[in-house]
C-alpha positions as a Python dict, from the first residue, in 0.01 Angstrom:
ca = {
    (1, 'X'): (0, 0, 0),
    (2, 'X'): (137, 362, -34),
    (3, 'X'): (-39, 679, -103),
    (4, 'X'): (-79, 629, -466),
    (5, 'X'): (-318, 361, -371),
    (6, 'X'): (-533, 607, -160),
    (7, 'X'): (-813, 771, -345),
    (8, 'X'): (-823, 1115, -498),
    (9, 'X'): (-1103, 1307, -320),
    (10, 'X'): (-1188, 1565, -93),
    (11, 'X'): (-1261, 1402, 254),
    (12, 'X'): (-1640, 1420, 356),
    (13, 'X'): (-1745, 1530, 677),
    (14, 'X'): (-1785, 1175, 825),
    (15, 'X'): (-1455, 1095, 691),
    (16, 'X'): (-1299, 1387, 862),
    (17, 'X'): (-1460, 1337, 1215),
    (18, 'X'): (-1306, 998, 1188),
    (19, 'X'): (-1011, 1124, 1087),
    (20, 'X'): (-973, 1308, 1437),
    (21, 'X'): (-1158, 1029, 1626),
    (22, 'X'): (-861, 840, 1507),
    (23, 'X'): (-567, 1097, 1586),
    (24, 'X'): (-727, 1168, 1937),
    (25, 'X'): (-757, 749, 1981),
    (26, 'X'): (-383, 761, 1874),
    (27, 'X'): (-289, 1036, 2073),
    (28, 'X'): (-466, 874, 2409),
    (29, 'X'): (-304, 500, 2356),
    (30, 'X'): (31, 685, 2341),
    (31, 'X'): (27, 866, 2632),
    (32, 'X'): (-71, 545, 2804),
    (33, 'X'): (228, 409, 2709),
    (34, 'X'): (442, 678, 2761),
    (35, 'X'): (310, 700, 3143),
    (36, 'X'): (339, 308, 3171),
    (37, 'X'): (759, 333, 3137),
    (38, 'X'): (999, 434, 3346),
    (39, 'X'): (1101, 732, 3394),
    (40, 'X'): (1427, 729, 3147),
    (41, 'X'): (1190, 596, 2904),
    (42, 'X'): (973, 864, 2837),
    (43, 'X'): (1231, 1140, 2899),
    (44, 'X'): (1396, 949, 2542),
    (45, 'X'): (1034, 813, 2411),
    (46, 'X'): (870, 1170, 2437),
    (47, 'X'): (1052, 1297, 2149),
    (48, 'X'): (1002, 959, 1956),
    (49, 'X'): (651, 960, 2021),
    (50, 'X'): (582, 1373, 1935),
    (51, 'X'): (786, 1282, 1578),
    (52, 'X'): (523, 969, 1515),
    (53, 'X'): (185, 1170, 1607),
    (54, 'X'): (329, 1399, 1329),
    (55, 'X'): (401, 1114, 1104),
    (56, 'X'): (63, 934, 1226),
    (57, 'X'): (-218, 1310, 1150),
    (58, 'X'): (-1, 1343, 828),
    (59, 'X'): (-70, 967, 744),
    (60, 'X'): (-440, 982, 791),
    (61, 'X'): (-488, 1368, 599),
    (62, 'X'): (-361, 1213, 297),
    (63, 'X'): (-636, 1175, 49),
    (64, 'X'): (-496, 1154, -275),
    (65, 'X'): (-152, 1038, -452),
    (66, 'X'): (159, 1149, -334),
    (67, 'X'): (249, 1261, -704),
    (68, 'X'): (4, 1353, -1002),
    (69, 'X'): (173, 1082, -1264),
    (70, 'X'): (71, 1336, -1576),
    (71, 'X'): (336, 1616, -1395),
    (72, 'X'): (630, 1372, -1425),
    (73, 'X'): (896, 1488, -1643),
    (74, 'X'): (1245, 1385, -1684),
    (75, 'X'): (1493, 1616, -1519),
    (76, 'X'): (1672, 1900, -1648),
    (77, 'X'): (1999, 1819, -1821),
    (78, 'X'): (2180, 2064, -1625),
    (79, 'X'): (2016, 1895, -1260),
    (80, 'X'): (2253, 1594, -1305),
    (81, 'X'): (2629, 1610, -1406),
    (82, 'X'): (2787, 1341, -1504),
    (83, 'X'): (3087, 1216, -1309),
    (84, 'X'): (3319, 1321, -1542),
    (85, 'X'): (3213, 1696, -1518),
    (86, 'X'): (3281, 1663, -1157),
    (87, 'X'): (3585, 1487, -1182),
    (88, 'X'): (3752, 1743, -1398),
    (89, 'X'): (3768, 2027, -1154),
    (90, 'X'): (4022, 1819, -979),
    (91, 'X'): (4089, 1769, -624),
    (92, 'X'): (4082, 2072, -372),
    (93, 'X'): (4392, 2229, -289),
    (94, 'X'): (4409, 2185, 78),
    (95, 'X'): (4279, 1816, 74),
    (96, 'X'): (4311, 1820, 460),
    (97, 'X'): (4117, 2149, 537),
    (98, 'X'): (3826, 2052, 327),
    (99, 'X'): (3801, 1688, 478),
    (100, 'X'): (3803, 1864, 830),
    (101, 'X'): (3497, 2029, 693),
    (102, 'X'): (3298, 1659, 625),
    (103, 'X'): (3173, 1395, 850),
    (104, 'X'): (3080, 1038, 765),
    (105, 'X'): (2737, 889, 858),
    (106, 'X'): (2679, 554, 785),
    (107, 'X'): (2298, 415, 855),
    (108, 'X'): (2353, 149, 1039),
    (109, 'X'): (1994, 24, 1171),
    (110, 'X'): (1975, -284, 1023),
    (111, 'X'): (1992, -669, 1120),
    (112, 'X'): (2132, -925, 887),
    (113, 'X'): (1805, -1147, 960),
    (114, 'X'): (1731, -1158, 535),
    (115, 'X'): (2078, -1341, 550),
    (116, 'X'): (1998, -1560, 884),
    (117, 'X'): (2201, -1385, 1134),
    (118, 'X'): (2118, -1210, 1462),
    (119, 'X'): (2284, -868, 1520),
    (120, 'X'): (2365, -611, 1337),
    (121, 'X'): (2434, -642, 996),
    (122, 'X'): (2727, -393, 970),
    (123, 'X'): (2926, -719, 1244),
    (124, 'X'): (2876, -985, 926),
    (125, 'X'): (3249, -1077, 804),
    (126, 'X'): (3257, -980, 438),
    (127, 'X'): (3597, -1049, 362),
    (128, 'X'): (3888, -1168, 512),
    (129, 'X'): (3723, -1166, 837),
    (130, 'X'): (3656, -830, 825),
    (131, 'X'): (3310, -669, 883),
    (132, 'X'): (3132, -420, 708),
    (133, 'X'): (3248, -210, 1024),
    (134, 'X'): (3577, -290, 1019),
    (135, 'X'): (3618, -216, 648),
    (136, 'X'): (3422, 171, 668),
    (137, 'X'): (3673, 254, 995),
    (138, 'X'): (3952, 104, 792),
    (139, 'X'): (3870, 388, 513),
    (140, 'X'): (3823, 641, 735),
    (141, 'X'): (4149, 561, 884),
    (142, 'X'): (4317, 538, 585),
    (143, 'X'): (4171, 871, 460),
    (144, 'X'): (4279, 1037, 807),
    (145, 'X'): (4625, 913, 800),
    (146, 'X'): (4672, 1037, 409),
    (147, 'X'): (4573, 1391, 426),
    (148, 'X'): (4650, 1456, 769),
    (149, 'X'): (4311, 1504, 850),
    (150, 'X'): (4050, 1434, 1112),
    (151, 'X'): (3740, 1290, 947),
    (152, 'X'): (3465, 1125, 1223),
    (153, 'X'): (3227, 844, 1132),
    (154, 'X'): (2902, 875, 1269),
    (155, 'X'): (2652, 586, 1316),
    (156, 'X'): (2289, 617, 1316),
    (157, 'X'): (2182, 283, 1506),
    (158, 'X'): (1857, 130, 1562),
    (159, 'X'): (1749, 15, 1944),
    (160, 'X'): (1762, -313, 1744),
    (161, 'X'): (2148, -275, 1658),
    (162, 'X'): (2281, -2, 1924),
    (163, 'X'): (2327, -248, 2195),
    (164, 'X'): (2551, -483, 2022),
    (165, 'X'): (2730, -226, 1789),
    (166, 'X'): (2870, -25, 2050),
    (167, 'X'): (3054, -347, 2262),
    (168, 'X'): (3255, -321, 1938),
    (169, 'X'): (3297, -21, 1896),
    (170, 'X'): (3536, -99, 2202),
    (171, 'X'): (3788, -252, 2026),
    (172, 'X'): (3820, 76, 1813),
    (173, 'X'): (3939, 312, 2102),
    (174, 'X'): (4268, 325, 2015),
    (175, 'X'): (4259, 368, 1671),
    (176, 'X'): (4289, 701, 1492),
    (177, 'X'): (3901, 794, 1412),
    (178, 'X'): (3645, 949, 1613),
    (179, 'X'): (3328, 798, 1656),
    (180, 'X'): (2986, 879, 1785),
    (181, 'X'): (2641, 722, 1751),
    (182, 'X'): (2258, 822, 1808),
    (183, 'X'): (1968, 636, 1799),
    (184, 'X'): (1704, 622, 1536),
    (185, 'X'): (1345, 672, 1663),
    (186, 'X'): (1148, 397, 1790),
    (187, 'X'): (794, 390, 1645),
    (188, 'X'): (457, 207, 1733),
    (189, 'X'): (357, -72, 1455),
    (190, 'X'): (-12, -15, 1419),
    (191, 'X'): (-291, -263, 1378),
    (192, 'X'): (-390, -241, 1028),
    (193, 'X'): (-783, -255, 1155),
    (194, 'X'): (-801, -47, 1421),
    (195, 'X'): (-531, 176, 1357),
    (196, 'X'): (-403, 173, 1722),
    (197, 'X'): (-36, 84, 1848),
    (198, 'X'): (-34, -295, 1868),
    (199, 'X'): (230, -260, 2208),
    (200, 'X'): (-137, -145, 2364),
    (201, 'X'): (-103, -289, 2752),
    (202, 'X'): (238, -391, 2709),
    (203, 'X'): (389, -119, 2878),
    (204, 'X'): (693, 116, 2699),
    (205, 'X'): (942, -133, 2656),
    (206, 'X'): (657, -372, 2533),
    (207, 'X'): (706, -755, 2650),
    (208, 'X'): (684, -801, 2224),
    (209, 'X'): (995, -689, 2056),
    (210, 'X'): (753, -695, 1753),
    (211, 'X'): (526, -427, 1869),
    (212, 'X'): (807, -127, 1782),
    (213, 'X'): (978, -44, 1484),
    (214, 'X'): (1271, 172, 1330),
    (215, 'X'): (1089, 425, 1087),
    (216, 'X'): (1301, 399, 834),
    (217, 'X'): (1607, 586, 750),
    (218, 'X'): (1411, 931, 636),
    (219, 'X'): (1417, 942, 1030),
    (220, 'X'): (1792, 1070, 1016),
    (221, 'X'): (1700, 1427, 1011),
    (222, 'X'): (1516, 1434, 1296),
    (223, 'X'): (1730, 1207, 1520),
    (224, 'X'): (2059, 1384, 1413),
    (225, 'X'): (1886, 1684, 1557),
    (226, 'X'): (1752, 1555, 1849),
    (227, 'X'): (2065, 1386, 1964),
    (228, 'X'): (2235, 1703, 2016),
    (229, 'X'): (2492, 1557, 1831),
    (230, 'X'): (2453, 1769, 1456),
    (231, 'X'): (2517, 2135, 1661),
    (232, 'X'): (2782, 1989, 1886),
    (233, 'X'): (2933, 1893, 1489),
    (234, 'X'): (2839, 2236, 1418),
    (235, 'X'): (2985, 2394, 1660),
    (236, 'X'): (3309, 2192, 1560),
    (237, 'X'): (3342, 2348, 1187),
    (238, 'X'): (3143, 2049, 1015),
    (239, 'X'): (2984, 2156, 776),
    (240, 'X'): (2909, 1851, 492),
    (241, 'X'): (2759, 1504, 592),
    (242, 'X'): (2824, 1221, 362),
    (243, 'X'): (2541, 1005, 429),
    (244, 'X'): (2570, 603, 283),
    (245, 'X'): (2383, 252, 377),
    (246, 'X'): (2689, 58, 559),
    (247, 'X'): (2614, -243, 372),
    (248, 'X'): (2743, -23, 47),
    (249, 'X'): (3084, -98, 23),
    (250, 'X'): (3156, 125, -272),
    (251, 'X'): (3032, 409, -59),
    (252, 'X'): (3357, 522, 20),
    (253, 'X'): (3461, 943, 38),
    (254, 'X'): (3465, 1073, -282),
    (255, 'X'): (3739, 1398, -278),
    (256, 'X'): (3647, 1479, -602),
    (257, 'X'): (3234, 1546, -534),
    (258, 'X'): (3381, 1715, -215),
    (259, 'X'): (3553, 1952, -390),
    (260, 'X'): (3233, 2033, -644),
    (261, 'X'): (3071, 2148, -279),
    (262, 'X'): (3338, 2298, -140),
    (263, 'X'): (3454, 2488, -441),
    (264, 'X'): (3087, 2641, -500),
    (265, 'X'): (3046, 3039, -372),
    (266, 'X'): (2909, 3051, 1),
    (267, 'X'): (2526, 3181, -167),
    (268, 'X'): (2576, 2923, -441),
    (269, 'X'): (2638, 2582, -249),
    (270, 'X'): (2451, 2279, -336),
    (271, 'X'): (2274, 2153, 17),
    (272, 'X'): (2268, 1852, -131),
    (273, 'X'): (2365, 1587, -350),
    (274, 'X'): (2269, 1255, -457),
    (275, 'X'): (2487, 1007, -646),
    (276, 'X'): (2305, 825, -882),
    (277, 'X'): (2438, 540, -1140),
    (278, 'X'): (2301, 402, -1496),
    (279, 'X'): (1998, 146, -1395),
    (280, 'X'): (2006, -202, -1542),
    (281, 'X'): (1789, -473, -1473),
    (282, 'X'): (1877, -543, -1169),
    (283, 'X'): (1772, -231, -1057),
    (284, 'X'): (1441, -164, -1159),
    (285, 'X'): (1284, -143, -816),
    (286, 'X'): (1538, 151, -710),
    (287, 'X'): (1391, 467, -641),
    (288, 'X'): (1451, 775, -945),
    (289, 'X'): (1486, 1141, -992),
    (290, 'X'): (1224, 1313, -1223),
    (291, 'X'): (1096, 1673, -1214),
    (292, 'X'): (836, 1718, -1011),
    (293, 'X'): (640, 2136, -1038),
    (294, 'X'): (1019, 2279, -1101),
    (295, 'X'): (1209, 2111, -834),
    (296, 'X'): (1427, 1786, -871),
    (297, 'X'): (1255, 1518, -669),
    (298, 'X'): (1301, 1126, -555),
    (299, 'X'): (1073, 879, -716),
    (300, 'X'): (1037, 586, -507),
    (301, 'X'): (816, 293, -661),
    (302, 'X'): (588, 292, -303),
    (303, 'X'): (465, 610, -463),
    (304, 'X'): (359, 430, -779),
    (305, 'X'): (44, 379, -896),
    (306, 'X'): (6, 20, -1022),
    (307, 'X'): (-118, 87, -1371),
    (308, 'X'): (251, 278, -1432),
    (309, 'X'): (475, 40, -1216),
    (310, 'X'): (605, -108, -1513),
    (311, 'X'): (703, 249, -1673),
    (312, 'X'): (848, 280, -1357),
    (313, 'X'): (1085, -13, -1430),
    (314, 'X'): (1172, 86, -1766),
    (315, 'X'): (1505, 133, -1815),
    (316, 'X'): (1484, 395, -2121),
    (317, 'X'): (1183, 610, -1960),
    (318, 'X'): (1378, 624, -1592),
    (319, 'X'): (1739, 586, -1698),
    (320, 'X'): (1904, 666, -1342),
    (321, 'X'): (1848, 500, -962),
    (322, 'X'): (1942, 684, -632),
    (323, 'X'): (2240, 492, -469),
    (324, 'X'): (2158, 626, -138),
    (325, 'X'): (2493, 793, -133),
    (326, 'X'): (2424, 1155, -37),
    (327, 'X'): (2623, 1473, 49),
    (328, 'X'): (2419, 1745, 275),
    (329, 'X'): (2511, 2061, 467),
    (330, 'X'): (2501, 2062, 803),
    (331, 'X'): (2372, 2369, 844),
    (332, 'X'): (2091, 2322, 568),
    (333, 'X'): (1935, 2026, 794),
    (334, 'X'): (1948, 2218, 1146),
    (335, 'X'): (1741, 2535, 936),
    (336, 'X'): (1498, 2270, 784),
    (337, 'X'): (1435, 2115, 1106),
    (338, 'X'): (1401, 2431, 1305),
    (339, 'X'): (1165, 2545, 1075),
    (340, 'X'): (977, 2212, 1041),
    (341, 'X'): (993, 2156, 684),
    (342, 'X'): (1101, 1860, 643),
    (343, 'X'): (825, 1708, 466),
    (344, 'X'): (911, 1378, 360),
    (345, 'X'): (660, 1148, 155),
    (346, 'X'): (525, 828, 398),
    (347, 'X'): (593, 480, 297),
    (348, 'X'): (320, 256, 424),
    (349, 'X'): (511, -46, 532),
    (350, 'X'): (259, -409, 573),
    (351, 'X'): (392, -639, 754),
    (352, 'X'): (211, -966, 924),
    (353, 'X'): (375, -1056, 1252),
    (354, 'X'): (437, -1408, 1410),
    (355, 'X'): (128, -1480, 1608),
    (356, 'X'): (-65, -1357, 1208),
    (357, 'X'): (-177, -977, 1336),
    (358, 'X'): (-155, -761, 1003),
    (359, 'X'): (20, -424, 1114),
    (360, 'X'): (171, -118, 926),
    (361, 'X'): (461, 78, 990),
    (362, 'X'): (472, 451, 872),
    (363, 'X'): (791, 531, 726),
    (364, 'X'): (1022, 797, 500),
    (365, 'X'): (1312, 740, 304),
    (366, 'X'): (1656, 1005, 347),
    (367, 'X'): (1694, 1031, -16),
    (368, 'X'): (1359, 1180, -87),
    (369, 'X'): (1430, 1511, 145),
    (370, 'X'): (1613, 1656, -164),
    (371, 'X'): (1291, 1813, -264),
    (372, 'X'): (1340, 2042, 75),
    (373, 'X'): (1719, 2170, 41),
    (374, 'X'): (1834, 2437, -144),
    (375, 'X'): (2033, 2382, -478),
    (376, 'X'): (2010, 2039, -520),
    (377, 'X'): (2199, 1809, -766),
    (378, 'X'): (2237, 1476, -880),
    (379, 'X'): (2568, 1335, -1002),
    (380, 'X'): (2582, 1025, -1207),
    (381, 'X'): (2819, 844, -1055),
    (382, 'X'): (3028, 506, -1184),
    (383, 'X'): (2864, 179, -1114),
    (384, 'X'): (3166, 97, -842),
    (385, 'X'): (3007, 291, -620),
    (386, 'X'): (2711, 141, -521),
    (387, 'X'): (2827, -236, -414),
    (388, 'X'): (2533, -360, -191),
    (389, 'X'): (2574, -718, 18),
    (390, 'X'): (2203, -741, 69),
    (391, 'X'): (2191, -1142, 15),
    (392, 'X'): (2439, -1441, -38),
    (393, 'X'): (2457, -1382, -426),
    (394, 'X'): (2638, -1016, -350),
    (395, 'X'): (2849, -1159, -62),
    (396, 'X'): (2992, -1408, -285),
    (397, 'X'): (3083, -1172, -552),
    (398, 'X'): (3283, -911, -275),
    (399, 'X'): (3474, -1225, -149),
    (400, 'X'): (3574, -1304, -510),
    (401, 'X'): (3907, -1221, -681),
    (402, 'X'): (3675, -977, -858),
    (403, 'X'): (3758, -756, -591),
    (404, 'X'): (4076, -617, -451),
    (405, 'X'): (4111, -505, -121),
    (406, 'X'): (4303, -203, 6),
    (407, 'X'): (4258, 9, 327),
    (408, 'X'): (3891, -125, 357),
    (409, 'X'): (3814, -39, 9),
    (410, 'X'): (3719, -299, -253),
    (411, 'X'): (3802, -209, -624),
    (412, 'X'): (3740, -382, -940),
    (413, 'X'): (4023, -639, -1036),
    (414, 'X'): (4230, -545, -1316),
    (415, 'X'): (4280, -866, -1391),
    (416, 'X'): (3887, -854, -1537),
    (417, 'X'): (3836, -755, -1888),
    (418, 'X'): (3484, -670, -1875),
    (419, 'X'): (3438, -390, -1620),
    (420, 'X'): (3031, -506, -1529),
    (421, 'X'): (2971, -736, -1228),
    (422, 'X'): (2882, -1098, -1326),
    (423, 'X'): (2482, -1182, -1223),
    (424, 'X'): (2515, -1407, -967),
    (425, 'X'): (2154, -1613, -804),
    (426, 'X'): (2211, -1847, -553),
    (427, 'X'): (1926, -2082, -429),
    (428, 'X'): (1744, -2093, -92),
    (429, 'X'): (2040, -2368, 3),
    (430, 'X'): (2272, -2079, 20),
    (431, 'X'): (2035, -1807, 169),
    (432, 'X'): (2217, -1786, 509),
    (433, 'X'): (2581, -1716, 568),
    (434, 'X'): (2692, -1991, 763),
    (435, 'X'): (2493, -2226, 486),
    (436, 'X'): (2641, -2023, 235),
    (437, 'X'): (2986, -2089, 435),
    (438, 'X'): (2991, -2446, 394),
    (439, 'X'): (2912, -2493, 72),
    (440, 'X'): (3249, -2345, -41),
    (441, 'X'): (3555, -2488, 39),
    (442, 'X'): (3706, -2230, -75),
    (443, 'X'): (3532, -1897, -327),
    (444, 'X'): (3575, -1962, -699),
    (445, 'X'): (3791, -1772, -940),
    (446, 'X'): (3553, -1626, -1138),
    (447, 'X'): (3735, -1344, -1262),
    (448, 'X'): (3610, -1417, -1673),
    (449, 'X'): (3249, -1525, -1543),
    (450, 'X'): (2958, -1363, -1693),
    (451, 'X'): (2646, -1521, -1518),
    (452, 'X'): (2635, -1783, -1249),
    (453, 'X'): (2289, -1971, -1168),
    (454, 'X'): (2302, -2267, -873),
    (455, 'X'): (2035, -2428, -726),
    (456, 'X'): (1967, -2705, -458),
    (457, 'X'): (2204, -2925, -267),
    (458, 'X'): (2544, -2795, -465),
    (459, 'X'): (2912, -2789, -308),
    (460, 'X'): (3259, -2677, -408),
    (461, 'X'): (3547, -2806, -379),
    (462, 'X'): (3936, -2626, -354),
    (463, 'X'): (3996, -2415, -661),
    (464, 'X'): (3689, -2412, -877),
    (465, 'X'): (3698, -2191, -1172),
    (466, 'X'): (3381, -2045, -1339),
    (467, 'X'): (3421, -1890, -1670),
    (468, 'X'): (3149, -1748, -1938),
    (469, 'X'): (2785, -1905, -1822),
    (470, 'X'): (2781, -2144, -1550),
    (471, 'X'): (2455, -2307, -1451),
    (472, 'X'): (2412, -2598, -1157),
    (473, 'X'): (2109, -2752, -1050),
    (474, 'X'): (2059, -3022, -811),
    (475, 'X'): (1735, -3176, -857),
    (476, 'X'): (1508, -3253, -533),
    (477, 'X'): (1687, -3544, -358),
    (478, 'X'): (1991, -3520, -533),
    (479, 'X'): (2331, -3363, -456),
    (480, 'X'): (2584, -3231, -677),
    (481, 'X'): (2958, -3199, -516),
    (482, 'X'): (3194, -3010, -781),
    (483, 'X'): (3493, -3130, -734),
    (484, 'X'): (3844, -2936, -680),
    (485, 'X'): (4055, -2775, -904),
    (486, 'X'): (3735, -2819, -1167),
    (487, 'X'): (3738, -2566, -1474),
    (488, 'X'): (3343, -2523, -1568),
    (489, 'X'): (3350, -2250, -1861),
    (490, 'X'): (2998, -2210, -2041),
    (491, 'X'): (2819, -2505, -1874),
    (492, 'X'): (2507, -2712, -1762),
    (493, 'X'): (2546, -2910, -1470),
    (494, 'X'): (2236, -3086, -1400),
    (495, 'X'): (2105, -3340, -1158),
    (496, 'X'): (2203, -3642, -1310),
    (497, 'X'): (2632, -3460, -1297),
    (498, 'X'): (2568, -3437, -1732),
    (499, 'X'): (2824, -3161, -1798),
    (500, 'X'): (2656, -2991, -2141),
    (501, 'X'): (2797, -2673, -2361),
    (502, 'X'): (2556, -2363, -2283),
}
């Protein structure tokens, strides 16, 4: 459901008495559960709780589409460079001073349950037993140590993750690199009938972990400023965040972008800027940038009505896809938040919990506040920087001799002649890590492979090779073990071990 699904009408007077019936329903169940916690609680929950009755009224006032689909045009040529263009203006001349302008925020809020482990998912090893963690403080490091500079990382947690991330963050005190955290907000998931908080009689803390939510990572604004932590960054000369998912491992600090911003008159600054790369198939879910009543606005497919999702998908009508790589000022998001305008589109999340209750969870994406800044741009970045590990197929590939890795930062081998990333769809056998583990004796060299399919109860021995087209299925009940040192280039192997040409 999203608010393209929602009718286009004027509310009638029943519908609007119901509409506040609802908010002050809302509004009652919260403060029950605000007064049911502990003190500490609601001194942390109150601001939580004011941000989601805004989120909540807004939620139930919509009554039409979130975007007319007739106003959507393509956006103006000039609204987003190519890398190139960017690139060419060279680095800035004081390298150090400008990087002592920027902070790095990674969003880390998210568990690595779609690949079966508890946690966080920034504490799954990637490569060479090193976490997604390790490898972003490794580039900061790295950077620091370089220019001479003092770049912090910043983590935006979730009360799912910030437990567990900070006992590691231990074992970074005496490294070179700052680091400080805040909390996302914790929401209420709401019974899709009733449209009350399902943690109702469970008290703040809730005796269901399932009753609360993190709102998505649109909540950054907000939480940044409530933390105290975006003036104290302020107040320290920051004036540039460069916000990235941490799962992204091409998301590294680009000097180039940073001196585009940087090299911009004071009245002439971009407040923000969002890499985006060419889509391909694999992409067609990713959210857009079109032009949207004169200003340059995110597209995400929530806010598509059916009948156009599969223009939406298109690949020649919407050629580009937000990375969620994004430079911002500093100062831009403490003025938009004073001010409260900082209206982000909601995302109406379904999900169905354990015990079969249908809920929703309201949420807003970080990309789509670009509508709100200030001279806004979009730079078309190359494809090596967005390198998402969102499921065992993308793991494999970053643990490959595809990559190289250097100071935390994984780069296209030379070694490959063709510059794409292989497509690479492992089965349900291979769906969590420590399956995925096990089936490998040791990763592949697929350094020439184009397109790798494997399905059912398939293992590999030392010092497989995969070249060209590789496809392997194990039929129900049967197991295929390919054996070491094997050389499969442009190949079927089926259930029955027949090795074919492909």
């Amino acid at each position: 459901m999203s608010q393209a699904d929602l009718p286009h009408r004027k509310m009638t007077e029943f519908e609007e008495k119901l509409r506040q019936q609802r908010e002050e329903s809302m509004t009652r169940e919260l403060e029950v559960l605000l007064s049911s916690g502990n003190k500490e609680e609601a001194q942390v929950s109150r601001k939580d709780f004011d941000g989601f009755k805004k989120l909540f009224n807004r939620f139930l006032q919509v009554s039409g589409p979130s975007v007319d689909w007739n106003k959507i045009h393509p956006p103006p040529e000039d609204s987003i460079q190519p890398y190139e263009r960017i690139r060419a203006k060279g680095l800035p001349d004081d390298i150090a001073g400008s990087l002592n302008k920027l902070v790095v925020l990674k969003l880390n809020g998210g568990l690595g349950t779609s690949m079966g482990c508890t946690g966080p998912k920034s504490l799954i090893s990637v490569r060479n037993e090193n976490t997604f963690l390790d490898l972003t403080v490794q580039q900061i490091e790295h950077l620091n140590k370089t220019f001479k500079a003092d770049v912090p990382l910043v983590l935006m947690n979730s009360f799912n993750t910030d437990e567990d991330t900070k006992k590691i963050l231990q074992k970074y005190t005496h490294h070179q690199i700052t680091i400080h955290t805040f909390n996302q907000s914790r929401y209420p998931r709401i019974n899709k009938e009733s449209l009350l908080p399902v943690a109702k009689g469970l008290g703040l803390g809730g005796a269901n972990g399932e009753a609360w939510y993190p709102p998505g990572h649109g909540d950054i604004y907000a939480s940044f400023y409530n933390s105290g932590l975006l003036d104290k960054l302020l107040a320290a000369g920051r004036e540039y965040v460069f916000v990235s998912n941490i799962d992204n491992l091409g998301a590294t600090v680009d000097l180039f972008v940073l001196q585009h911003l940087m090299s911009q008159p004071a009245d002439r600054r971009c407040e923000f800027i969002m890499e985006v790369t060419d889509k391909t198939r694999a992409d067609v879910k990713g959210g857009t940038l079109i032009n949207y009543h004169e200003h340059l606005r995110l597209l995400e497919i929530a806010q598509v009505p059916k009948s156009h999702v599969d223009e939406f998908k298109s690949v020649t009508k919407f050629k580009i896809f937000n990375t969620n790589n994004l430079w911002i000022s500093l100062p831009a998001i403490r003025r938009l938040q004073e001010n409260n305008s900082m209206d982000l589109e909601i995302i109406v999340n379904p999900k169905t919990l354990d015990g079969g209750l249908n809920v929703i969870q309201l949420e807003t994406a970080v990309g789509a506040a670009i509508k709100c800044f200030n001279n806004v741009l979009g730079v078309n970045v190359p494809r090596s920087r967005f390198l998402p590990v969102k499921t065992s197929s993308d793991l494999l590939l970053v643990m490959s001799n595809l990559y190289s890795l250097d100071a935390g930062s994984l780069t296209m081998s030379r070694l490959r002649e063709f510059k794409s990333t292989p497509h690479v769809k492992l089965g349900s056998s291979f769906t969590k890590v420590q399956d995925f583990l096990k089936r490998f004796e040791n990763v592949p060299d697929m350094l020439e492979l184009d397109h790798l399919t494997v399905s059912g109860d398939v293992t590999f021995g030392k010092n497989v090779s995969l070249k060209g087209t590789v496809i392997i299925i194990a039929n129900h009940g049967d197991r295929i073990d390919i054996p070491a040192g094997a050389m499969l280039e442009n190949k079927i192997v089926s259930g029955n071990l027949r090795i074919l040409d492909h």
